[in-house]
C-alpha positions as CSV (number, residue, x, y, z in Angstrom):
1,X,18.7,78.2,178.3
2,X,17.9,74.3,179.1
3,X,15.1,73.4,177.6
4,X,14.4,70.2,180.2
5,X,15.3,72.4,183.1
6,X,12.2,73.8,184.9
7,X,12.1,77.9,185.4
8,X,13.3,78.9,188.8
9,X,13.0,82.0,190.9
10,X,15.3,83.0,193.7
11,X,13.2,82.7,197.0
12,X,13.2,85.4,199.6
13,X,15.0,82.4,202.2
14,X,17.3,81.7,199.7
15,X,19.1,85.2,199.4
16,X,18.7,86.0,203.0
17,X,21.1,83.1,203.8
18,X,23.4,83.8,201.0
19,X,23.7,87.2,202.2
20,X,24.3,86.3,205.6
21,X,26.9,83.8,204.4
22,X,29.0,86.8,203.1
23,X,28.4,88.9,206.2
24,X,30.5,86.0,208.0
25,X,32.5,85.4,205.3
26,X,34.0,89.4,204.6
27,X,34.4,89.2,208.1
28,X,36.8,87.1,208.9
29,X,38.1,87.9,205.6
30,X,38.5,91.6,206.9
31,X,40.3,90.8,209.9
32,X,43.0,88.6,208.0
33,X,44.1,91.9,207.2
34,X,45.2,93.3,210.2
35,X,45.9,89.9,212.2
36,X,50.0,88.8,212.3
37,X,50.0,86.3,209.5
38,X,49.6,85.4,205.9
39,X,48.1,87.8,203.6
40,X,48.2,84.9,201.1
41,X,45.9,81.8,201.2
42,X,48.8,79.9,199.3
43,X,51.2,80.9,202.0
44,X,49.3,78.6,205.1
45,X,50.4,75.4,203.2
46,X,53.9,75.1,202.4
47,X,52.9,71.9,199.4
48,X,50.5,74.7,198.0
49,X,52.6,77.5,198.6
50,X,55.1,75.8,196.3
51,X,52.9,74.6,193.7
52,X,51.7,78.2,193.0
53,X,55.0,79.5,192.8
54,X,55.9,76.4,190.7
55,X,53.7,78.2,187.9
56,X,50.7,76.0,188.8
57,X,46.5,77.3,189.3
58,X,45.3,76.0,192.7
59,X,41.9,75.6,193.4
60,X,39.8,74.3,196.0
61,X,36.4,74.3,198.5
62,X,37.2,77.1,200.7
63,X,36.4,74.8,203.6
64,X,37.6,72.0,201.7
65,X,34.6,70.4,201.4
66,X,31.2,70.8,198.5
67,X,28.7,73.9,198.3
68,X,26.6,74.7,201.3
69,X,23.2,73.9,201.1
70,X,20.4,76.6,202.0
71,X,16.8,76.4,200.7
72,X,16.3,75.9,197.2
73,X,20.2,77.1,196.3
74,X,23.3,76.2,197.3
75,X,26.4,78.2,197.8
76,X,30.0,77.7,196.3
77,X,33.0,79.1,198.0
78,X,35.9,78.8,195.8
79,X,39.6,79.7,196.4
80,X,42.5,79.8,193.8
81,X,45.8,81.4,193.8
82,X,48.4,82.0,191.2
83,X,52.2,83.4,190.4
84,X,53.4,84.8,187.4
85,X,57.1,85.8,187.9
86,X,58.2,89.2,186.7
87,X,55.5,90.6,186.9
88,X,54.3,94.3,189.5
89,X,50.7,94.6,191.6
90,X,51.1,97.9,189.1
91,X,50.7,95.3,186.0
92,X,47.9,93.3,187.7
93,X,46.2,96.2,188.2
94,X,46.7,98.1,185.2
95,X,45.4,94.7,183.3
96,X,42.4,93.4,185.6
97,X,41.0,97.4,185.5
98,X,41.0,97.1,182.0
99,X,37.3,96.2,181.3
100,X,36.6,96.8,178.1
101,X,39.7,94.4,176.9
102,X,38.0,91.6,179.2
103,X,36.4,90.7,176.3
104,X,39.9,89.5,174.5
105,X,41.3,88.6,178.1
106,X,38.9,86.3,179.5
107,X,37.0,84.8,176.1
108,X,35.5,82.6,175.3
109,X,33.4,83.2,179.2
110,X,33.6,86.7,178.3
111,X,31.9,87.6,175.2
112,X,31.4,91.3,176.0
113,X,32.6,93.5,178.1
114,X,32.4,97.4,179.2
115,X,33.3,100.0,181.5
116,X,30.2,101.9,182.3
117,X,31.7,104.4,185.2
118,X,34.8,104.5,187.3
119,X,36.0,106.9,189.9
120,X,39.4,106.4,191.7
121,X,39.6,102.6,192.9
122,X,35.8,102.1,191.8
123,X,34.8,100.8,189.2
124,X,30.6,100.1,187.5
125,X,31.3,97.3,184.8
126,X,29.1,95.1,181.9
127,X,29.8,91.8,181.2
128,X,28.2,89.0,179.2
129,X,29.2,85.6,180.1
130,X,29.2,82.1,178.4
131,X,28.4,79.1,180.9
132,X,29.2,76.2,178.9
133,X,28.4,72.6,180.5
134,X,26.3,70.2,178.8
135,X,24.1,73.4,178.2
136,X,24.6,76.8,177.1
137,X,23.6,79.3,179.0
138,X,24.2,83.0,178.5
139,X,24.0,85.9,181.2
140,X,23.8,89.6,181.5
141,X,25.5,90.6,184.5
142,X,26.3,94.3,186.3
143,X,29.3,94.6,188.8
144,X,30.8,96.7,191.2
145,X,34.3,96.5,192.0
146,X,36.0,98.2,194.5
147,X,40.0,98.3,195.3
148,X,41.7,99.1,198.3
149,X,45.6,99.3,198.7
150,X,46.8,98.4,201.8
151,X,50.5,99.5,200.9
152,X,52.6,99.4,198.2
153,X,53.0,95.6,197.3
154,X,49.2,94.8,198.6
155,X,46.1,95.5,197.1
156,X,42.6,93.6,197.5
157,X,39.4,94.0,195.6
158,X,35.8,93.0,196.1
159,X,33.1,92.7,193.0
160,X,29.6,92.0,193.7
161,X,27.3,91.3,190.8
162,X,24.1,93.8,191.1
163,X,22.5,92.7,188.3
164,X,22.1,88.9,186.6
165,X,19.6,87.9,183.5
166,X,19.5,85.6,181.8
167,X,19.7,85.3,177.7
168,X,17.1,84.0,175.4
169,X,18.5,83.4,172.1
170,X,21.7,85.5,172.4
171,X,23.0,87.2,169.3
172,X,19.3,86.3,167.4
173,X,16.9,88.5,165.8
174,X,14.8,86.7,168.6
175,X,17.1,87.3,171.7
176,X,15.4,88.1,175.0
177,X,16.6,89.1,178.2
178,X,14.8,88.0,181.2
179,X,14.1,89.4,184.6
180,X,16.8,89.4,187.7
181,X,16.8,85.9,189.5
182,X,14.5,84.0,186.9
183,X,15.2,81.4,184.0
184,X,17.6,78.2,185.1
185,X,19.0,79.7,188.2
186,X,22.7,78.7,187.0
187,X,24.0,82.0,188.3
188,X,21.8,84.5,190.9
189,X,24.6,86.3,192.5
190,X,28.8,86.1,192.3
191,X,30.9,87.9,194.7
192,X,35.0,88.1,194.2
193,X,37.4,89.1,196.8
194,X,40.9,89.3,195.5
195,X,44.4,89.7,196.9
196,X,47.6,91.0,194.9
197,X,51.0,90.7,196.4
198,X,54.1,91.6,194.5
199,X,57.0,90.0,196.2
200,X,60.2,87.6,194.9
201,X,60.1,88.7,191.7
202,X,56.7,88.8,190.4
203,X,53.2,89.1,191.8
204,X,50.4,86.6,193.5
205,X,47.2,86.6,192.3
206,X,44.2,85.1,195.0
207,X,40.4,85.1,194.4
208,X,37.7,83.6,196.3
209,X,34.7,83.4,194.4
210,X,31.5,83.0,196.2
211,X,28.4,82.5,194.0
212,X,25.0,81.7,194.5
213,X,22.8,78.9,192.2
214,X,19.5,77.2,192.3
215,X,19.6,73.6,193.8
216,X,19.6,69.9,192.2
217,X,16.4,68.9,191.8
218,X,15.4,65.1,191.7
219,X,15.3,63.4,188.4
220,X,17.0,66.3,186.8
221,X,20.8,66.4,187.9
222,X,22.3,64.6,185.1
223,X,21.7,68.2,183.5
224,X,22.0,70.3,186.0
225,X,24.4,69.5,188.2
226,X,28.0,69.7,186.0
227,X,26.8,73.7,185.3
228,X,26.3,74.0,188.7
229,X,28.8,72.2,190.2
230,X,31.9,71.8,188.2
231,X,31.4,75.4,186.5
232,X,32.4,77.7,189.7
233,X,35.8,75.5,189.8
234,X,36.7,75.6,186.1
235,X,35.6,80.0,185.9
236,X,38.0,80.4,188.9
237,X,41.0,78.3,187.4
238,X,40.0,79.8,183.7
239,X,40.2,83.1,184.9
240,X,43.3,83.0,187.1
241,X,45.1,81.1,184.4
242,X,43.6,84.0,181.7
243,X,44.9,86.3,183.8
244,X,48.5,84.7,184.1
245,X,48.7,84.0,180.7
246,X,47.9,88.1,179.3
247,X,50.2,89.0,181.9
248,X,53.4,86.8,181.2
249,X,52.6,88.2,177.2
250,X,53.1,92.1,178.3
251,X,56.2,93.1,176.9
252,X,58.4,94.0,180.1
């Protein structure tokens, strides 16, 4: 943990507004679904749209601007899409559902990982992550995931995190896990909605990532503010480009 950040707890306010950010948020996400249009975020710009199947990670704000302040936290909505030619929603899948190789996929963020239940397209998973920015901070986290095929060539996925501590000392005689939503407040929720197309000769690969984190507080954002702010960005890209990367070594 940082030392010379001060202990935070996520406030009642705080949560309420991040959860009624995602109500809004998987709504209109939901409808994109059934509306005539693009399944694909990458597909509503044709620069972008080229750049991802060009072999290139693109990220951005999802409303292209910064995090959305609410009291005492703020809120990052991330979007990234990728292409890896080659390549079936069947392979995706079979590689993103496996959760107790996450571990070797997504290191060094990923130090462990582990399957703790899964029935059909439900899954209960364990991961400890590595959040590396200035500071080192190291987290405990429970997820559901839940996938959903729409047809053949189209699949989505939403994770929510139900369970983030903290780490005291990780991998120490002395390590010490504290309660939910207390300690630097780097990470108090993370929610993933993904998209998987296979079309043209390989498969897409979208994930918004919408996490909630403490504030900046004055006199203190030299230190907290690149965890905080550059680390949603650079876990979206890592991962898509993790996930690209295991999938264009699979022998075909």
């Amino acid at each position: 943990m940082a030392q010379s950040a001060t202990p935070v707890q996520l406030k009642e306010q705080t949560l309420k507004d991040f959860s009624a950010y995602i109500l809004d948020a998987e709504s209109v996400m939901e409808r994109t679904l059934s509306d005539i249009g693009s399944f694909l975020w990458s597909d509503i710009n044709s620069k972008r749209a080229q750049q991802v199947r060009g072999g290139q990670v693109v990220a951005q704000f999802w409303s292209g601007h910064g995090p959305v302040k609410v009291p005492n936290g703020l809120i990052h909505d991330w979007i990234g899409a990728s292409f890896t030619p080659n390549t079936t929603v069947k392979d995706v899948l079979t590689l993103v559902q496996d959760y107790d190789n996450h571990r070797n996929i997504y290191k060094p963020e990923v130090i462990a990982s582990r399957l703790i239940s899964h029935r059909g397209n439900d899954f209960q998973i364990h991961l400890r992550l590595l959040k590396k920015k200035l500071v080192t901070v190291v987290l405990d986290t429970d997820h559901e995931v839940h996938y959903r095929p729409l047809d053949p060539a189209r699949w989505i996925c939403s994770s929510y995190t139900t369970r983030i501590c903290e780490v005291e000392h990780a991998g120490s005689p002395k390590e010490r896990v504290l309660p939910p939503d207390t300690g630097s407040g780097f990470l108090w929720r993370l929610y993933s909605y993904w998209r998987f197309q296979e079309r043209a000769g390989g498969a897409y690969v979208e994930c918004r990532a919408i996490s909630l984190t403490r504030d900046v507080p004055l006199g203190l954002g030299w230190i907290i503010e690149p965890i905080i702010q550059k680390l949603p960005k650079e876990s979206l890209i890592n991962t898509l480009e993790a996930t690209r990367r295991a999938l264009l070594a699979e022998p075909r």
